[in-house]
C-alpha positions in Angstrom: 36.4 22.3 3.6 39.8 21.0 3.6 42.6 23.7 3.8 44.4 21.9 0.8 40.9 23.0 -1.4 41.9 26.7 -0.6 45.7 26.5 -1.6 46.6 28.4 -4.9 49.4 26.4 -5.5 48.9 22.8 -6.7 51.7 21.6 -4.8 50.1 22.6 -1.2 46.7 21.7 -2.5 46.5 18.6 -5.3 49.6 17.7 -4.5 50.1 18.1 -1.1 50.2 14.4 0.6 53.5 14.5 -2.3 55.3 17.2 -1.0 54.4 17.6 2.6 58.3 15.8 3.2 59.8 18.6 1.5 58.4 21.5 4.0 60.5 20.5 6.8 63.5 22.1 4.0 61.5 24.9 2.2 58.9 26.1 4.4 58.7 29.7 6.1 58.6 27.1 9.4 61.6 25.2 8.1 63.5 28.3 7.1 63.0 30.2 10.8 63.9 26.5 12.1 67.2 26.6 10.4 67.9 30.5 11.4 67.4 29.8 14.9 70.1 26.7 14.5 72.4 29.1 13.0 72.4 31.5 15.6 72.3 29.1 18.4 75.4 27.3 16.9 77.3 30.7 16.4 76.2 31.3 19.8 78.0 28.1 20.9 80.8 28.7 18.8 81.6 31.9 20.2 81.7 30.7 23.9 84.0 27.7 22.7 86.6 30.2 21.7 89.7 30.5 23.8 90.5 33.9 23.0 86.7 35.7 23.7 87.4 34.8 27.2 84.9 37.1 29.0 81.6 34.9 27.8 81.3 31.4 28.4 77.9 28.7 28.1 78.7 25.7 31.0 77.4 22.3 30.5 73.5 23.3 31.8 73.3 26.1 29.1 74.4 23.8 26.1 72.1 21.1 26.9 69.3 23.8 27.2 70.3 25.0 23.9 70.2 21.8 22.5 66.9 21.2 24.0 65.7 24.9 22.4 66.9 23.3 19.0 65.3 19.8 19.3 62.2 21.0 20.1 61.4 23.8 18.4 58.0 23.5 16.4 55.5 25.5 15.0 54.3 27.5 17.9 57.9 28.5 18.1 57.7 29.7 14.7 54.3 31.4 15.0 55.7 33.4 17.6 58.7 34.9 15.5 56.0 35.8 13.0 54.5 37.8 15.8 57.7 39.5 16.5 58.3 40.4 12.9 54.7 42.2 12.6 56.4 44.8 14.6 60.1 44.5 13.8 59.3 44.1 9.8 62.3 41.6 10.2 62.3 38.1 9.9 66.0 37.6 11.0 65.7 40.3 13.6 62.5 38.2 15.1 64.5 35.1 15.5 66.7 37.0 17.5 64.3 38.3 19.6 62.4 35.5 20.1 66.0 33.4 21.8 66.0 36.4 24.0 62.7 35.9 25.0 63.6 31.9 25.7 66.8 33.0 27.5 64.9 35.0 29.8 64.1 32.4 32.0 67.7 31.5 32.6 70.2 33.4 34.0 72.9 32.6 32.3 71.7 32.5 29.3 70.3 35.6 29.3 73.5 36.8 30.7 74.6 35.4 27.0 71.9 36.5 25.3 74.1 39.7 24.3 76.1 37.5 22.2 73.1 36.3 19.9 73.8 37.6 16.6 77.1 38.7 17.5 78.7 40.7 14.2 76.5 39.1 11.9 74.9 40.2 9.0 71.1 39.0 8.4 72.7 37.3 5.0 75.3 35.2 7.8 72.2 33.7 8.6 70.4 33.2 6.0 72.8 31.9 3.7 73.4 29.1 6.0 69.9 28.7 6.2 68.8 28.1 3.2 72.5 25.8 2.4 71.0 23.9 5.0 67.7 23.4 3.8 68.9 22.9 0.1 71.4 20.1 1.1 68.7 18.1 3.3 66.5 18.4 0.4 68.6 17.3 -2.0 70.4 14.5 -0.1 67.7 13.3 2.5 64.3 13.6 -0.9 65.4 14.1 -4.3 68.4 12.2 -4.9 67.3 9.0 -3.3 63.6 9.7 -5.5 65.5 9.5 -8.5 67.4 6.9 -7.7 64.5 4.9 -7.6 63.6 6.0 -11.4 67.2 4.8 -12.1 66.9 1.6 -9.9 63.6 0.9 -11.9 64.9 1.4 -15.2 67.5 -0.9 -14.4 65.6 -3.4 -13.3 63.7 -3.4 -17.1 67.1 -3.0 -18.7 68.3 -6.1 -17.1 64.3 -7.6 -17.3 64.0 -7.4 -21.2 67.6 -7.1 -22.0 67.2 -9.5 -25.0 63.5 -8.6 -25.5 64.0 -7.1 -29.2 62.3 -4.1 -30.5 62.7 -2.0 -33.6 64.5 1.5 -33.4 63.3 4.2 -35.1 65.6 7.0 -36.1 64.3 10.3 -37.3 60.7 7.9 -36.7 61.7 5.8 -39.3 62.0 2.4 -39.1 66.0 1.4 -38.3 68.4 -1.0 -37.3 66.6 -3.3 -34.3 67.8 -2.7 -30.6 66.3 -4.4 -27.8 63.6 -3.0 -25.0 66.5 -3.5 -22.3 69.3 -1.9 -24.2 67.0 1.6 -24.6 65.8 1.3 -21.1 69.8 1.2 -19.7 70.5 4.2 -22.0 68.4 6.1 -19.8 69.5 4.4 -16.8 73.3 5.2 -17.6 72.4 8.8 -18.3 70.7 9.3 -15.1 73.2 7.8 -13.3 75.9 9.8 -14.5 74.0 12.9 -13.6 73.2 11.4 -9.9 76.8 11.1 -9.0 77.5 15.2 -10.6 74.1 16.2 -8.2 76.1 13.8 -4.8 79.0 16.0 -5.8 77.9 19.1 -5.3 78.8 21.3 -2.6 76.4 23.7 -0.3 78.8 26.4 0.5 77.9 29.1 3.2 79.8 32.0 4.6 79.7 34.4 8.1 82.2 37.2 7.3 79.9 39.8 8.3 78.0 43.2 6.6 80.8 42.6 3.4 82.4 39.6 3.6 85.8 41.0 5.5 85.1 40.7 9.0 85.2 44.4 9.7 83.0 44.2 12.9 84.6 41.0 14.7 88.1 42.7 14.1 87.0 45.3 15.9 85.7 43.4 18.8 88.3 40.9 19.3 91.4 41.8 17.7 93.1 38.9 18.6 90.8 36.0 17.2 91.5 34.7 14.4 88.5 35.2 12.3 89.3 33.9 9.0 90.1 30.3 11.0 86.6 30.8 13.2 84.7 31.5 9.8 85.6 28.5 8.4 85.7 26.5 11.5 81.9 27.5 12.0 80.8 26.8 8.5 81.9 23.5 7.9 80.6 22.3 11.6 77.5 22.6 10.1 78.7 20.3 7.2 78.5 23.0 4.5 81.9 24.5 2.6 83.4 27.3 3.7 83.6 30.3 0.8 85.6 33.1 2.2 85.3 35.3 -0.8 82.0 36.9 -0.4 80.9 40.3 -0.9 77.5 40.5 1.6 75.8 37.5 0.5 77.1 34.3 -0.8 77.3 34.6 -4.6 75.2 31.8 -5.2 77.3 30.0 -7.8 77.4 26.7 -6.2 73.3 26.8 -5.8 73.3 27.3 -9.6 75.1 24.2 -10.2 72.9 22.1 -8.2 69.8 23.6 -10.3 71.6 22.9 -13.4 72.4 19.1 -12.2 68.6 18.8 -11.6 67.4 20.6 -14.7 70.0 17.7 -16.3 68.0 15.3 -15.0 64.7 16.6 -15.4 65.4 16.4 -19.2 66.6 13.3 -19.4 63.0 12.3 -17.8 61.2 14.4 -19.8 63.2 13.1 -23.1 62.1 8.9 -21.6 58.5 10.3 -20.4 58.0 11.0 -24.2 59.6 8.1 -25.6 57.5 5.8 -23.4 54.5 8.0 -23.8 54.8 6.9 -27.7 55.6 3.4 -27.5 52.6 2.9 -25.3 51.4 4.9 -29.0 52.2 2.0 -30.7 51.3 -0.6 -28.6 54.7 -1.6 -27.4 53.4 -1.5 -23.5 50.3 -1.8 -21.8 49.1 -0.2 -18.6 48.3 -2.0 -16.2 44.3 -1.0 -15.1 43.6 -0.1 -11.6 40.1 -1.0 -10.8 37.8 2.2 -10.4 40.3 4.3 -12.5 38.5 5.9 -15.4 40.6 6.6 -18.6 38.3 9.2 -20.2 35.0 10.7 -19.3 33.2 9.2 -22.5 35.6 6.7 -23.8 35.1 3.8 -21.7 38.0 1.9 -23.3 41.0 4.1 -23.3 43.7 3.7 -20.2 45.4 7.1 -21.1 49.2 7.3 -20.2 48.8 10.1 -17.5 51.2 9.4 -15.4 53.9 10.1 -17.8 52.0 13.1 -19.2 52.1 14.5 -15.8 55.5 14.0 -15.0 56.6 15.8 -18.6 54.5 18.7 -17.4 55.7 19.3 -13.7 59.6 18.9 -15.2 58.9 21.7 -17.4 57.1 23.8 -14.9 60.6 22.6 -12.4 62.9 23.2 -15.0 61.4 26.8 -16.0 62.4 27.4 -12.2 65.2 26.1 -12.4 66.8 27.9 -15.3 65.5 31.3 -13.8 67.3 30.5 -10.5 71.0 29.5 -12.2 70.3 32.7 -14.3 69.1 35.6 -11.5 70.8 34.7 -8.1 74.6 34.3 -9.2 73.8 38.3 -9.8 73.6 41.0 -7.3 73.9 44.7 -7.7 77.5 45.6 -5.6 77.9 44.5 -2.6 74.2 43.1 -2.2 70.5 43.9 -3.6 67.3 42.3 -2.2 66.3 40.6 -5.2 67.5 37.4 -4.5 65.4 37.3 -1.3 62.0 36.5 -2.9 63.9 34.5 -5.2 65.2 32.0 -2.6 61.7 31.5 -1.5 60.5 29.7 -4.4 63.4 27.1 -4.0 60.9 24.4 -2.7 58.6 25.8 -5.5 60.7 24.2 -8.0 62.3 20.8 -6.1 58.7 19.9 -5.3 57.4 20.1 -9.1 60.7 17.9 -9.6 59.3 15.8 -6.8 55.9 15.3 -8.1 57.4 14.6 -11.6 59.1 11.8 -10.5 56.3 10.0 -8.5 54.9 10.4 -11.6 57.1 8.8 -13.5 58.0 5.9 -10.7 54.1 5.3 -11.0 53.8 5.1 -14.9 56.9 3.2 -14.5 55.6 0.5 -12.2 52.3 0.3 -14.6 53.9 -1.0 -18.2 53.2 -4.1 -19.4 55.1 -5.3 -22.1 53.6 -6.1 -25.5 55.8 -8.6 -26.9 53.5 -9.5 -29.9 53.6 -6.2 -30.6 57.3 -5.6 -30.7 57.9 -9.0 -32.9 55.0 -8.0 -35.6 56.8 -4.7 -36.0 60.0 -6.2 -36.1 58.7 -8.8 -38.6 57.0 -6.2 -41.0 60.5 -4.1 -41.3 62.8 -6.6 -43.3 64.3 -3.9 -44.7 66.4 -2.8 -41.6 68.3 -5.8 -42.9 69.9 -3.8 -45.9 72.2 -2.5 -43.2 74.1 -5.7 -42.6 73.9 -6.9 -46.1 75.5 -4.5 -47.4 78.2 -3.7 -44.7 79.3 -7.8 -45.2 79.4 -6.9 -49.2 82.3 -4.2 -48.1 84.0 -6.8 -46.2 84.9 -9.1 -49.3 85.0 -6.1 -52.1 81.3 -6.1 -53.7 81.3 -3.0 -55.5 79.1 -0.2 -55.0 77.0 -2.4 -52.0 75.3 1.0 -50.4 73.9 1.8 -53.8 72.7 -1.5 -54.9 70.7 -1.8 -51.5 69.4 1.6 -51.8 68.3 0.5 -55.3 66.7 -2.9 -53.6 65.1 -0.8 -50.9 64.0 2.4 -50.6 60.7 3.1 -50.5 60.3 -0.3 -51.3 58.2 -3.1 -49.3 60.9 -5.8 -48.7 60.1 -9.2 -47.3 62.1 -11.8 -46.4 61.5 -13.8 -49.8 63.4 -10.7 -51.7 66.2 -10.4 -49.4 66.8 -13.9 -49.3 66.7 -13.6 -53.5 68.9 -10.8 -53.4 71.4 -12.3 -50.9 71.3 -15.8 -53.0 72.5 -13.6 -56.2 75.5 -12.3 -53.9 79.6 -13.7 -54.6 80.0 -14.5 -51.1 81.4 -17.3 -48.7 79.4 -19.4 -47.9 79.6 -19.0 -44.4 78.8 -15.4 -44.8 75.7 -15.9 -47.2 74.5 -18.5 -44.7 75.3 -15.9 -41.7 73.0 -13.5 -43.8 70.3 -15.9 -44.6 69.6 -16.6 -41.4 69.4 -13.2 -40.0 66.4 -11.5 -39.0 64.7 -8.3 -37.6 64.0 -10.2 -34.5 68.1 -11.3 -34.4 69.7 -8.5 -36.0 70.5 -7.1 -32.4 74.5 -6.8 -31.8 75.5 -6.2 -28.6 72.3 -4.5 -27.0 71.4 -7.9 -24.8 75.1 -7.6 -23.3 75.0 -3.8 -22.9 71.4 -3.9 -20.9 72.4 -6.9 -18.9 75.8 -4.8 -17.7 74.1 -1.9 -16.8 74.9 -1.1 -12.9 72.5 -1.3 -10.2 73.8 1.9 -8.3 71.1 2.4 -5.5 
């Protein structure tokens, strides 16, 4: 039986072949690969520095280093999970488990002394987890919903004059066009993509409380406020040097906010479309051997954007417990974040899933043209808009009230807006303007605004 049928979360079983990329980030293999980085670059760092003069790595020991980093895999990993059955530490075992590797070399195990030099577990695992955050965000999800914005771009500028009928408050309303609605998502999205590229993974190694108390004590001389942030942003994270034991967190609340952002904006499209396929306004396009339903034959069910409105919510729920528990921790540190920061991949992979989803459903639609015009050309009375607004213009009185009159609840066709426009003291360029309008035509500038909508992939 496959391992995948065993896994009590849907995202290593169901889902799996979708978010296998993401446990090179979130992983208890990817997070003990990113602690044993972290110490192996401090490691380096320290032996740069001019002014700890009595440890040094030559040439030979940085390229083994490297060649400890570059290949470290799963075995590697299996074996700090041995060391930790005994230590009941994870960070500890990394530790450990370099010593164990240095071993073999003199000077590195000469140097081995130096591993973990005046650092806090939390030096280490803040980094750690920066690191996995930012190559999640930057390397999976951010270019995954780009494509969702890339797609809906590609239909805004598709069907940009392709009219449909808008329906405020799910009553029929002044007409847009297909295009126009799909760039309104696309603009959204892409407004929220450039806040989620903007975001900065901040990390700090200060020590037990953030002042450097143990490295003072050490080295007097070094200037640890300079190495802190020298260290940090080598690894291509900011630098936060006011930090009580942990990092506070705040800047991994704005990056969950960003993505709950989007993850709304899908989830407000995923119903939209879900609706319109409701009405006919799309077809699916039918993959052979697909069933719809177990007893209706007929039906090709929108799933796909079903599935993505679920897994947002289930990301989202995440999300908003993340932004709202970690930026809190009692004093100068409490443990509850810890379990906490393990269910980071929990929540980017239901984002991940979601919008596979929705790049699928997406990537099915068919549009239904006939469908669109014989709405458009059973709602005459969205016209009563522009009627009346050109009876303002040239001083009818009272022009809201006598089309209210005219049409509410009403059925209009074109025959008795055409009577009631021919009754009108207007131009007559303006009654032949309004004459020849329709639902179909009655667009503005919605082909213009879907056809300027940026590509930004």
């Amino acid at each position: 039986m496959p391992d995948t049928l065993l896994a009590i979360s849907p995202i290593d079983g169901r889902y799996a072949s979708k978010t296998t990329p993401l446990q090179h980030c979130f992983s208890e293999y990817g997070l003990i690969r990113y602690r044993t980085i972290v110490e192996l670059r401090w490691l380096q760092a320290l032996a740069k520095h001019p002014d700890i003069d009595n440890f040094t790595l030559s040439d030979d020991a940085n390229a083994k280093i490297e060649s400890l980093i570059e290949s470290f895999g799963t075995d590697d990993a299996k074996r700090v999970k041995e060391i930790e059955a005994t230590t009941n530490h994870d960070v500890k075992a990394v530790e450990y488990l370099l010593k164990e590797k240095f071993d073999s070399d003199e000077e590195l195990s000469a140097a081995a002394n130096f591993l973990h030099f005046a650092c806090t577990s939390e030096d280490i695992n803040n980094l750690s987890h920066a690191l996995g955050l930012r190559e999640a965000c930057d390397n999976l999800l951010i270019p995954t919903v780009k494509k969702v914005s890339a797609a809906l771009v590609t239909l805004a500028h598709t069907h940009a004059s392709t009219p449909m009928l808008s329906r405020t408050h799910g009553q029929t309303a002044t007409p847009t066009t297909l295009g126009k609605e799909f760039a309104n998502v696309a603009a959204r999205l892409q407004r929220q993509i450039a806040i989620a590229e903007s975001a900065e993974f901040l990390g700090k190694m200060n020590g037990a409380v953030g002042n450097y108390n143990a490295h003072i004590i050490a080295y007097p001389s070094v200037d640890w406020l300079q190495v802190g942030y020298d260290f940090v942003e080598s690894l291509g994270l900011s630098h936060n040097p006011y930090t009580t034991q942990i990092e506070p967190h705040d800047y991994m609340a704005e990056i969950f906010d960003s993505f709950a952002r989007i993850n709304t904006i899908c989830t407000d499209f995923s119903r939209d479309v879900w609706a319109y396929i409701s009405l006919g306004y799309f077809k699916q396009k039918v993959v052979d051997g697909e069933v719809g339903s177990s007893t209706m034959p007929h039906k090709v069910n929108p799933i796909d954007f079903e599935n993505a409105e679920g897994n947002f919510g289930i990301a989202n729920a995440l999300f908003n417990h993340f932004s709202n528990k970690l930026p809190i921790s009692r004093w100068q540190r409490d443990l509850t974040d810890s379990t906490v920061l393990r269910n980071l991949g929990v929540a980017f992979a239901h984002t991940l899933i979601a919008h596979e989803s929705l790049l699928k459903g997406i990537n099915k639609l068919e549009v239904n043209e006939a469908a669109l015009l014989a709405d458009l050309d059973a709602s005459w009375e969205v016209l009563a808009e522009p009627i009346q607004t050109v009876m303002r213009r040239y001083g009818i009185e009272n022009p809201y009230e006598k089309l209210k009159a005219l049409t509410r609840g009403e059925a209009i066709t074109r025959e008795t807006l055409h009577e009631f426009i021919n009754t009108l003291e207007l131009p007559d360029d303006a009654k032949q303007q309004l004459l020849q309008l329709t639902p179909s035509n009655y667009i503005g500038l919605a082909g213009e605004l879907a056809t300027s909508i940026p590509d930004q992939t």
